[in-house]
C-alpha positions as CSV (number, residue, x, y, z in Angstrom):
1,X,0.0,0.0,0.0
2,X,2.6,2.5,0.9
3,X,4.6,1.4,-2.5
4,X,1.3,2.4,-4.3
5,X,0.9,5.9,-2.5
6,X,4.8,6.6,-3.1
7,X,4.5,5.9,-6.9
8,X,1.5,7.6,-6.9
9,X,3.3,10.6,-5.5
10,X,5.9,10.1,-7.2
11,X,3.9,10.4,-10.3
12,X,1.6,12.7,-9.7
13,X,4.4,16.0,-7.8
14,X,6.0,16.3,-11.4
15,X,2.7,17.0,-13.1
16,X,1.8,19.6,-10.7
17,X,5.7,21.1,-10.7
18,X,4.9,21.6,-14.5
19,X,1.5,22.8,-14.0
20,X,2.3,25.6,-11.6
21,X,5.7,26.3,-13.7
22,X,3.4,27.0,-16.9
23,X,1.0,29.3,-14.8
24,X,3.7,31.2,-13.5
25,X,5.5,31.4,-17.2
26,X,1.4,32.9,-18.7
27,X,1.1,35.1,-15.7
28,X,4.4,37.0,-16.4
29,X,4.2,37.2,-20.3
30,X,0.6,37.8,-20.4
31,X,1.0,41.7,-19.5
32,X,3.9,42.1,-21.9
33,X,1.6,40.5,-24.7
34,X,-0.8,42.8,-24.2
35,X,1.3,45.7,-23.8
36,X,2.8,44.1,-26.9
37,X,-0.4,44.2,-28.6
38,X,-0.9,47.8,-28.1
39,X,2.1,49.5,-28.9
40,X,3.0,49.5,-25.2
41,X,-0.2,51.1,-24.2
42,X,-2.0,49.9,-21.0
43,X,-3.9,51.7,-18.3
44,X,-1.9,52.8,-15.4
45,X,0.8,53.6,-17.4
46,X,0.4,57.4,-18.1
47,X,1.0,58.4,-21.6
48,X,4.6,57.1,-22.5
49,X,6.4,58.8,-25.3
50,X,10.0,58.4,-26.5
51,X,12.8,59.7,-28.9
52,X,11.0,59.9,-32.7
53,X,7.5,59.4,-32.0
54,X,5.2,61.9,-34.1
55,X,1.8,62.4,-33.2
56,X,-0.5,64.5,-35.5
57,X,-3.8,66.5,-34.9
58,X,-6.2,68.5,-36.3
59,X,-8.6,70.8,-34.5
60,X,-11.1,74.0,-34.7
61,X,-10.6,77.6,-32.7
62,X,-13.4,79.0,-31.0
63,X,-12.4,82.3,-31.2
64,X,-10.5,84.2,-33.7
65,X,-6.9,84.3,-35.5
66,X,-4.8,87.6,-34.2
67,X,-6.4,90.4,-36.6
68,X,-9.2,89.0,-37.2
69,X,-12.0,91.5,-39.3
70,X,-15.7,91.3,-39.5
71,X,-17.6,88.1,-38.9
72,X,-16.6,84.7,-39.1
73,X,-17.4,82.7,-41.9
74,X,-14.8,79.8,-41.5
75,X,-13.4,79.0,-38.6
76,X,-10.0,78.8,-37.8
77,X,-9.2,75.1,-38.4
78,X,-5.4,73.6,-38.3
79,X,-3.3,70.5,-38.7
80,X,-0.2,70.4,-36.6
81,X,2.9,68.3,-36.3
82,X,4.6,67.6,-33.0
83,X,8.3,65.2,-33.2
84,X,9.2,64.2,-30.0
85,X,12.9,64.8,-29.2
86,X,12.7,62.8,-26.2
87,X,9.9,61.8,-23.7
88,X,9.1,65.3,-22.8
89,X,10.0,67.9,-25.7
90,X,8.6,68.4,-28.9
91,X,9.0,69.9,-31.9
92,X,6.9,71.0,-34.8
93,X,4.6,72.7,-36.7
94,X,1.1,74.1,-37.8
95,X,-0.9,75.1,-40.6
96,X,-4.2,77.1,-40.2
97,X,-7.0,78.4,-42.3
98,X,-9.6,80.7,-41.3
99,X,-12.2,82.7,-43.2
100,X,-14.5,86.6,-42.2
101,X,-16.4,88.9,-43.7
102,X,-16.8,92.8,-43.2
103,X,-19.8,94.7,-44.3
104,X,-19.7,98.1,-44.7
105,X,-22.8,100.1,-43.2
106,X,-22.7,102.8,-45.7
107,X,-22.6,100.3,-48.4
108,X,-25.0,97.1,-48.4
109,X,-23.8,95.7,-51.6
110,X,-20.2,96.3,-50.4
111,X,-18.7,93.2,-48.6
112,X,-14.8,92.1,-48.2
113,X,-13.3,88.7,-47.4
114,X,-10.2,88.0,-45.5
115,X,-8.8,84.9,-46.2
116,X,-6.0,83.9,-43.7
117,X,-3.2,81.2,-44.2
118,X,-1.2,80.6,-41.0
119,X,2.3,79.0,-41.0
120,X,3.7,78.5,-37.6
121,X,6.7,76.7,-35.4
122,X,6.1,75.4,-31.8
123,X,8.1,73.9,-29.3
124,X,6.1,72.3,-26.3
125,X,7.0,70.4,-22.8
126,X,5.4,67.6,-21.8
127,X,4.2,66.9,-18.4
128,X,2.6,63.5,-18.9
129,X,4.7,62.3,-15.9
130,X,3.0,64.1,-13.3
131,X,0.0,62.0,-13.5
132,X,1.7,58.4,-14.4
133,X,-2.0,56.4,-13.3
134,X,-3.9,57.6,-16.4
135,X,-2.9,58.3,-19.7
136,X,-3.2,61.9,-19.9
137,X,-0.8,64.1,-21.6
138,X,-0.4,68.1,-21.0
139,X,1.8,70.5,-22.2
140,X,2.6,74.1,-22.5
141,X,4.9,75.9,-25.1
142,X,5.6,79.1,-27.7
143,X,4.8,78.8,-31.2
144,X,6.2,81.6,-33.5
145,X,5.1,82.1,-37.5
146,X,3.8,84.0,-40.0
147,X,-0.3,85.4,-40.8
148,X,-0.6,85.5,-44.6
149,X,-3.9,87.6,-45.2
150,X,-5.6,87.6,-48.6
151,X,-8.5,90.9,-49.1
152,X,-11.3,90.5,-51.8
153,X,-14.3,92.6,-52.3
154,X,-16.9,94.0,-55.0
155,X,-14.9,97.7,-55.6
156,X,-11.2,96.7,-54.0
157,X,-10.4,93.7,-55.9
158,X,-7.8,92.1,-54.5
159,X,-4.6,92.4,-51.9
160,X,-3.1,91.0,-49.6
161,X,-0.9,91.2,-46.9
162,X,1.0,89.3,-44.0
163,X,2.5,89.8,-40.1
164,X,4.2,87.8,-37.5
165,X,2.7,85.8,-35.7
166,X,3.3,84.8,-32.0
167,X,1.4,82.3,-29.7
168,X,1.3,81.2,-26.1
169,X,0.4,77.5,-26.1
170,X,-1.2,75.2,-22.8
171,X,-2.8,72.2,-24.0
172,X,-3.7,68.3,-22.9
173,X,-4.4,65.0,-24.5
174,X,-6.4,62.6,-23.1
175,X,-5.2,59.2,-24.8
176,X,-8.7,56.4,-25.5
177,X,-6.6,54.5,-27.3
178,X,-2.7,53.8,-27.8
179,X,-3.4,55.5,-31.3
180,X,-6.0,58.4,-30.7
181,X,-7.2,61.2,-27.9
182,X,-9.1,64.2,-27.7
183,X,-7.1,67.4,-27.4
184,X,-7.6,70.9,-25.6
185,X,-5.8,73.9,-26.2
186,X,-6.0,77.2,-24.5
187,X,-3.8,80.2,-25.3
188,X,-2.8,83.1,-27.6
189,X,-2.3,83.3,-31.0
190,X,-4.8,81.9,-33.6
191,X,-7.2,81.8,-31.0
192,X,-8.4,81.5,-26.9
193,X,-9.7,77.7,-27.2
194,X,-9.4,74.8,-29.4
195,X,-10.9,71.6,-29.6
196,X,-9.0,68.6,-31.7
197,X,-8.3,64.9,-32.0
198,X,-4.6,64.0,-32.1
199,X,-3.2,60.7,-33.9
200,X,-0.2,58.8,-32.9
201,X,1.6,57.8,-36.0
C-alpha cells in the first residue's frame, strides 16, 4: 500500500511542478503580450512617449486668428505636427486656415473677405509624468510664424498682406486608445480655445 501511494506521489508531484511552472510562465508574459499588442499602451501607465514618435492633430478655434475683421465665416481650423525629441520635448509645426467677412454700413452691396493662411513653429514640454496612473498628456509651449492675409471685395479687388505671428500654447491629451485622444488647447495666437483629436503615428 505504501509502495502504491509513493508511486502515486511520485507520479503525480512532477505533473503539478509543470502545471504551476506554466502558470507562473502565462502570468508574467501575459501583461507584456498585451502591452505588446498595443504598442505598449495599457492603463496605469500614463502616456509614455519616446525619442522619434510623431503624433498628429487636427482641431477648430473658438475664437479668432490675431487680426481677425468682421464676422466669421470659416473658422479657424489647423493640422499640426509635434516630433518628439525625447519623452518630454517636442517639436513641430502648424498650418491654419480661417475665413471673415466685413460689411460696410454705408454700403449694403459692399462686402470684403479676408482669407487667412497661418504657418507656424512650436516647441512644447510635456508633463505626462505628473499624473503616471492615467494616460493623460499636458503640455505648455511658444509657437512663433507667420499670418498671410488675402482681401477681396466688390470695388477693391484684391490684396493681400502678411505679419508675425506669435502664440502662447497650454494644451492636454487625453489618450482612449494607444493611437488616438481628444485634445484641448487654451492660449494666444490663432485663438483662446481649441478643440481637436490627435493621432499617434
Amino acid at each position: 500500500m505504501n509502495n502504491r501511494i509513493s508511486l502515486l506521489a511520485s507520479l503525480l508531484l512532477p505533473c503539478l511542478l509543470a502545471a504551476n511552472a506554466v502558470d507562473a510562465e502565462v502570468a508574467t508574459s501575459a501583461p507584456a503580450a498585451s502591452a505588446s499588442s498595443e504598442g505598449g499602451y495599457k492603463a496605469g501607465a500614463g502616456a509614455p512617449f519616446e525619442k522619434g514618435n510623431m503624433v498628429a492633430a487636427a482641431a477648430v478655434y473658438l475664437g479668432g486668428i490675431a487680426g481677425y475683421y468682421g464676422s466669421t465665416s470659416v473658422p479657424p481650423l489647423t493640422a499640426s505636427l509635434d516630433y518628439f525629441l525625447n519623452d518630454k520635448i517636442t517639436v513641430g509645426g502648424l498650418f491654419g486656415f480661417a475665413q471673415s467677412t466685413y460689411d460696410f454700413r454705408f454700403s449694403s452691396s459692399e462686402k470684403w473677405t479676408y482669407t487667412y493662411y497661418a504657418l507656424m513653429a512650436r516647441g512644447m514640454y510635456h508633463f505626462h509624468s505628473v499624473i503616471p496612473e492615467i494616460p493623460f498628456d499636458p503640455y505648455a509651449g511658444l509657437a512663433l510664424g507667420y499670418n498671410v492675409v488675402t482681401v477681396s471685395g466688390n470695388t477693391l479687388g484684391n490684396a493681400s498682406g502678411s505679419y508675425a505671428l506669435f502664440g502662447v500654447t497650454a494644451g492636454a491629451r487625453y489618450w482612449f486608445t494607444p493611437q488616438l485622444a481628444g485634445q484641448l488647447e487654451l492660449g494666444y495666437g490663432l485663438g483662446i480655445i481649441s478643440l481637436g483629436i490627435a493621432y499617434r503615428l
